[in-house]
N, C-alpha and C positions, 0 to 999 in steps of 0.2 A: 732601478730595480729591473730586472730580467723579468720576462714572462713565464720561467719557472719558479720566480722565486715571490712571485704575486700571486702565483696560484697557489704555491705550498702556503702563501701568507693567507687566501682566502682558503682553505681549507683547514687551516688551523682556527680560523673563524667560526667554521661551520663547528665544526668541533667542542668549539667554545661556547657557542649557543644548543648544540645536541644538549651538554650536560647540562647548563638552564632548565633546557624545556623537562627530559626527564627529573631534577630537583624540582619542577611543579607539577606535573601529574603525580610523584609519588605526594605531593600534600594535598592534593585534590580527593587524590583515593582516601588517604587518610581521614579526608573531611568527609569521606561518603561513610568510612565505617563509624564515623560519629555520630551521623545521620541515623546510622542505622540505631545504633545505643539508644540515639535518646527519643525518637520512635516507639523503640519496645517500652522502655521506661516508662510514657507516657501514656500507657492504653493499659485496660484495667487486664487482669489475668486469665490469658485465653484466647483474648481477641488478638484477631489475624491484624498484622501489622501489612498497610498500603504500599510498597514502596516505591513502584513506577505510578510518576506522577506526570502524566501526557500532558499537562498544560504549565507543569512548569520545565520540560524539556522543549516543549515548545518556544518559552518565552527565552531560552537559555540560547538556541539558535535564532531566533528573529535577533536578539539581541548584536550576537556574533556575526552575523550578516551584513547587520545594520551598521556596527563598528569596523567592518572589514577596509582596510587602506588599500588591499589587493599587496602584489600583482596577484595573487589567488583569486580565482574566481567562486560565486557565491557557493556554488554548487561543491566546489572542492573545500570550503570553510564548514559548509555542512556536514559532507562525507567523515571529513576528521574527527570533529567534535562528536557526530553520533556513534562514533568508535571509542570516542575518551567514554561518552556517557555510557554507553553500554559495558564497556569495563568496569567502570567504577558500580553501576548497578550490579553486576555479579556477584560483589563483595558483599553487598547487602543481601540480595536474590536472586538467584538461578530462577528468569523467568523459561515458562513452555508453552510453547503458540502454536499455536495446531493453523495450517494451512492445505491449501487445493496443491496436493502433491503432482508427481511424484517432485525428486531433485530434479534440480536445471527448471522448470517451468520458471513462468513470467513472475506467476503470484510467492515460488521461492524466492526471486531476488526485488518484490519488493519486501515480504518479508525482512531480507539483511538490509535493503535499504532506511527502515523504520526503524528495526530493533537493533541493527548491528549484527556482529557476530557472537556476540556472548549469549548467546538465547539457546535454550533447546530447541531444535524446530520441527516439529512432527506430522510428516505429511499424511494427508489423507485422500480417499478416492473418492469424495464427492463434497458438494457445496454444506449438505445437512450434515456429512460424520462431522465438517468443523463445527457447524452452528453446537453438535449432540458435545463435543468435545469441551466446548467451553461452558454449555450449560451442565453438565453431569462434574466440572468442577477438574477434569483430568490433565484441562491443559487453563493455562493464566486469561490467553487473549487467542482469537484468531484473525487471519488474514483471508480477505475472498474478493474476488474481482466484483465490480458491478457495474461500469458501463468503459466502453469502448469508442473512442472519438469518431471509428471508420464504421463500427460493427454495430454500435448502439447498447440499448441496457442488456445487462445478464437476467433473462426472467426467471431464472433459479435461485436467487439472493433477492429478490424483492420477496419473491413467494416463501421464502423461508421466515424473514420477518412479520407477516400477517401471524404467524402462530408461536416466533419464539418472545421470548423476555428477554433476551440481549440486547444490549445499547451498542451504538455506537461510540467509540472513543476518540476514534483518527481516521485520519485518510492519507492515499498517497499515491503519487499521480506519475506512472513511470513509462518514461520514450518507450515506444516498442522498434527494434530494429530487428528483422528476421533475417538471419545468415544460412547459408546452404553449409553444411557440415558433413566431413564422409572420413571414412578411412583411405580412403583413393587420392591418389595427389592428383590422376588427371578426370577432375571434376567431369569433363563433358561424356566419360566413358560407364557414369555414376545408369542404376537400368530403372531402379527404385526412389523413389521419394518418399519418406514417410514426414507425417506433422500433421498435428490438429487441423480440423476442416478450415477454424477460422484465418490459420496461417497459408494455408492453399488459396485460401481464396483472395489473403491480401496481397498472395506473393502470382497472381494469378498469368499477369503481363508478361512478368519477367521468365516466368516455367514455359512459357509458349515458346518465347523469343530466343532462352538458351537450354532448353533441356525439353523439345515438343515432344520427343519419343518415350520419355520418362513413364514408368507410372507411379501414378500416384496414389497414397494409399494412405486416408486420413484413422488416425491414432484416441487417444483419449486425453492424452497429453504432448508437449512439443518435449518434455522429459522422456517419454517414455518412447517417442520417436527416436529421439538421441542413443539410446540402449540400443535401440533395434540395428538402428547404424552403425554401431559399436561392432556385430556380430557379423558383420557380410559386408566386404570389399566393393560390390556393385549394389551397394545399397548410398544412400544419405539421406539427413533427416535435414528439414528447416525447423530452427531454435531460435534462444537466443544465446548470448557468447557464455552464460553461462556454464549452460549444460555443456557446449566443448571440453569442457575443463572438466568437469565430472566425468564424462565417459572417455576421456581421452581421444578427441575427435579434431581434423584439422577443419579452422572454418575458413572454406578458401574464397567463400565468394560472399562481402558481407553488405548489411543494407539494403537488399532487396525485395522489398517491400514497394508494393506500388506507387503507395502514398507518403510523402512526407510527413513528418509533423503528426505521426502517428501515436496516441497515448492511451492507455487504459489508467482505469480509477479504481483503486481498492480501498477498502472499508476496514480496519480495525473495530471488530467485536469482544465487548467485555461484560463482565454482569455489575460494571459501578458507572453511574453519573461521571461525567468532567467537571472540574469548575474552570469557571472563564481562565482564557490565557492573554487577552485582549486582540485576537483577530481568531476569531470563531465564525463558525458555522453550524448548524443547525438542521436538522434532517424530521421531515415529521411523516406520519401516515395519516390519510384521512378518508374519510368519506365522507360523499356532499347526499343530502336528505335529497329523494326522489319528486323532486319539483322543476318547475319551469325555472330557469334561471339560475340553479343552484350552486354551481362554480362560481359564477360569478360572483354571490354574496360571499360563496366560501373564501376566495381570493379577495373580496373588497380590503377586509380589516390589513393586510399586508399592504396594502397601497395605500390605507389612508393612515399608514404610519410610516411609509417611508420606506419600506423594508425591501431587499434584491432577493428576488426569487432566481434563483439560477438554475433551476429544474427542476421539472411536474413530470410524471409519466404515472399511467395508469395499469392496471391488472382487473382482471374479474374477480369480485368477490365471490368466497365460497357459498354466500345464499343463492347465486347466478341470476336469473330474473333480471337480464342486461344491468345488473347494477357494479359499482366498481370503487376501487381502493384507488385514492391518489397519492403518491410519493411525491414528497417537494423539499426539497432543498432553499432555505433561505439564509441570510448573511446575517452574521450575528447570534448573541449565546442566549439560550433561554432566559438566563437570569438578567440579562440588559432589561431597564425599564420599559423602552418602546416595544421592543420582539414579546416581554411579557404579557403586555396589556392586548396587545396585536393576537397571542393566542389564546387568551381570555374570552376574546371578542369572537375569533374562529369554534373555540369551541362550542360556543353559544348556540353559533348556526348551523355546526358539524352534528350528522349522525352518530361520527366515531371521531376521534383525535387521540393518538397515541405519538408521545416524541420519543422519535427513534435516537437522538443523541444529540446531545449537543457538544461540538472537539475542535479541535485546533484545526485549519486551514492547513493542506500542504504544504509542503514545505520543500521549495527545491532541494 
């Protein structure tokens, strides 16, 4: 057999497995609008019917991961699948998730990385219009950054929690790569730099080394940099590859960011509970009573059950009087027996204890 006539053979393959895969996503979808029937069916007259179910999307990908034979890698078995399930959620519900706008920012694409693209997505101009959005009912769920691997926590999203009722649902934990982006094809003649401060500052080595005479001129968002660079030739904005795409921007010089291995953490806000998906996490607020010693009791019962605290950070409480709210992050879902008893015991020796959520673990 010829080497044209092994390829027409292997492409009559692919061909052959195309219409497979589409013969099962259309019964997949079909199983979702079933989902949805019998859903309504079962809930008395009135009541709002649930349909995105974060921990069993979760279990659907840890699943597919864990089954994966490759050559796909995990991150590419994820990406797809959260595209099947986002489809097939459509059919049921057009969800709306209010996020830290504008388009092209970071917290846009993790946004589509969580929800997909089937989702409405309504950007907003500050941390509380999302918290306000998802409390007053206008939008399903929201997206909001809250700590930075280089930069540290967002103190605007912890401080928002002290006074909202929103839970947490999900998380979601996305590389940050910052790209230089212009209309100019000969980047080094660029006069302008616009981008959010934190982007200036993590791209700080590399602006010195090729772009020292630039200036720079930090924004509200790396979106809205992007715009600005949209409109003047001796302008460019640092983004990410998103926003390129949005304003129509070449990004000629990309990855430059000082540091590798650069990730932010965003937080899915809802007004319902998760139940366990079996690799949870758990978020709680506290405050330790004004005595000698008081962390430490507070943090004992976590230790004398075994429990992985994977982050504590503090805020001022609004009574002030040096006293303060502690945010902690531990491994495992409220309803596990051990984390239960564990915050049984917390709360004993807490002044305050509120669980901010308990959701499914990222998920590459």
């Amino acid at each position: 057999m010829s080497d044209s006539e092994k390829l027409l053979a292997l492409r009559n393959r692919i061909d052959a497995v195309d219409s497979k895969i589409l013969e099962l996503l259309a019964e997949r979808a079909n199983c979702a609008e079933e989902v949805a029937v019998t859903k309504k069916a079962s809930l008395p007259e009135g009541e709002e019917v649930c349909f995105y179910r974060p921990e069993r999307e979760a279990q659907i990908l840890q699943r597919m991961v864990a089954d994966n034979p490759g050559p796909l890698r995990k991150e590419q078995i994820t990406k797809i699948y959260r595209s099947i399930i986002s489809s097939c959620l459509a059919l049921e519900e057009c969800l709306e998730v209010a996020y830290l706008g504008p388009k092209g920012t970071f917290t846009h694409s993790a946004l589509q990385k969580h929800f997909g693209a089937w989702v409405t997505a309504l950007p907003q101009e500050s941390i509380a219009q999302v918290f306000q959005e998802v409390d007053t009912g206008r939008a399903h769920y929201g997206v909001i950054p809250v700590e930075n691997s280089t930069g540290g926590v967002v103190t605007h999203t912890l401080d928002r929690f002290i006074e909202s009722p929103l839970f947490i649902s999900g998380e979601v934990q996305l590389p940050i790569h910052q790209n230089l982006m212009t209309m100019n094809e000969d980047w080094r003649s660029v006069k302008t730099i616009y981008s959010h401060q934190q982007s200036l500052l993590q791209c700080r080595h590399w602006i010195e080394k090729s772009l020292p005479n630039a200036k720079l001129i930090p924004v509200s968002s790396n979106g809205e940099a992007a715009r600005l660079a949209s409109e003047n030739v001796d302008t460019a904005a640092i983004a990410g590859v998103a926003a390129a795409g949005i304003f129509g921007l070449k990004y000629l010089q990309k990855n430059i960011e000082d540091q590798a291995n650069n990730t932010t953490r965003f937080l899915i806000i809802g007004m319902e509970q998760v139940p366990p998906s079996g690799n949870d996490k758990t978020s709680l607020m506290v405050s330790a009573k004004n005595e000698p010693g008081s962390l430490f009791k507070l943090l004992k019962p976590l230790a004398d059950h075994g429990l992985d605290m994977s982050r504590i950070e503090s805020r001022p409480a609004k009574s002030g009087n040096w006293e303060y709210i502690f945010f902690l992050d531990i491994m495992g879902h409220r309803d596990d027996p051990e984390v239960k008893i564990a915050l049984e015991q917390l709360e004993e020796g807490a002044d305050f204890l509120r669980v901010l959520g308990s959701y499914p673990k990222a998920i590459a």
